[in-house]
C-alpha positions, 0 to 999 in steps of 0.5 A: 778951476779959477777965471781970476787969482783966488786958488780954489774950486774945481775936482779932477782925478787920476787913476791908473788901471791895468791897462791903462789910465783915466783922467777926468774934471768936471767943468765949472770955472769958479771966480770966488762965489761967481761961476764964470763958465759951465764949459771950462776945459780942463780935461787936456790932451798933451801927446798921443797916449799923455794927458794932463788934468788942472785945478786952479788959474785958466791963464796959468793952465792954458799957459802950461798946456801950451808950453808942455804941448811944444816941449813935447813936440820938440822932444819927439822931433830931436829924439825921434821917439815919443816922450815918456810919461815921467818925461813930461812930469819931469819937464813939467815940475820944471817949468812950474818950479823955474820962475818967481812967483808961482803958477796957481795950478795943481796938475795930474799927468798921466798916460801909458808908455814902454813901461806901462801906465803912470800918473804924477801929482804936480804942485804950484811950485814943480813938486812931482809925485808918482802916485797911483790915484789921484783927486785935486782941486777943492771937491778933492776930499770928497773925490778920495772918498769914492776913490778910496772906496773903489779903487785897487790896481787890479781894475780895467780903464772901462772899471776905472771911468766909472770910479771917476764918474762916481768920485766926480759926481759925488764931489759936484753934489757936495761941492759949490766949486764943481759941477756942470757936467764932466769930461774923462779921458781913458788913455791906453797903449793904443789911443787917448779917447774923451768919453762921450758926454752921453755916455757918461 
């Protein structure tokens, strides 16, 4: 993730499991060759069991996170119901592709609705794929080698943070970008829990 305009740095990953879906970053905010935080927050919570992973512009990501935080809010206020994982990506991709110049942001959205666990794939100009495992940022391809490896559909969420660890670690050793430790989300029908550092 990066503190000034240049786009690059930063791994994140998505999976969806079984039971659910994880998310995960590390925390190093990179501004070209200097690294301009080791505590960055890139790992977000959007709604109850709904979270978001960002590679790219801070301002742009904290920007977006509050813009689909409030949409989502809303959206439950008028329909009485959460929104659906695709509804987010969907409102998402809109906000991403409604304006001139692009956000420097790629995004993972991911959660567990009524029909199950999904992630999609954003890019800066509101493109929005579903996918099933996911690595962004600059460690990304180092990411989708641990990821490629060990993934398939089968696996449970406690199977799946310890892929993302793996994939996280592996890119933070490789990658200049990455590093400073890592935050994973493990999101199921019922709750959306950071793991704790420790465990990790």
């Amino acid at each position: 993730m990066e503190s000034g305009d240049k786009f690059k740095g930063t791994t994140t990953v998505g999976l969806v499991c079984r039971d659910g879906v994880v998310l995960g970053s590390e925390r190093r905010a990179s501004m070209g060759n200097l690294i301009a935080s080791k505590r960055a927050e890139k790992v977000f919570k959007i709604d109850d069991t709904i979270g978001l992973t960002m590679a790219g512009s801070v301002g742009d990501a904290q920007k977006l996170v509050r813009s689909i935080k409030a949409e989502t809010k809303l959206y439950k206020l008028k329909r009485e119901k959460p929104i659906s994982v695709k509804a987010t990506s969907t409102l998402m991709s809109n906000i991403l592709g409604g304006g001139v110049l692009p956000y420097y942001v790629q995004l993972v959205i991911g959660g567990v609705d009524k029909d199950g666990p999904s992630i999609y794939v954003l890019d800066p100009g509101g493109g929005c794929l579903e996918e099933k495992l996911s690595s962004t940022g600059s460690g990304s391809p180092i990411a989708y080698g641990v990821l490629e490896d060990r993934y398939n559909e089968d696996i449970t969420v406690d199977e799946g943070v310890d892929i993302a660890v793996r994939s996280l670690k592996s890119a933070m050793e490789r990658d200049s970008s990455s590093g400073n430790g890592i935050d994973i989300a493990k999101i199921t029908r019922d709750s959306f829990e950071i793991i704790d550092e420790n465990e990790i």
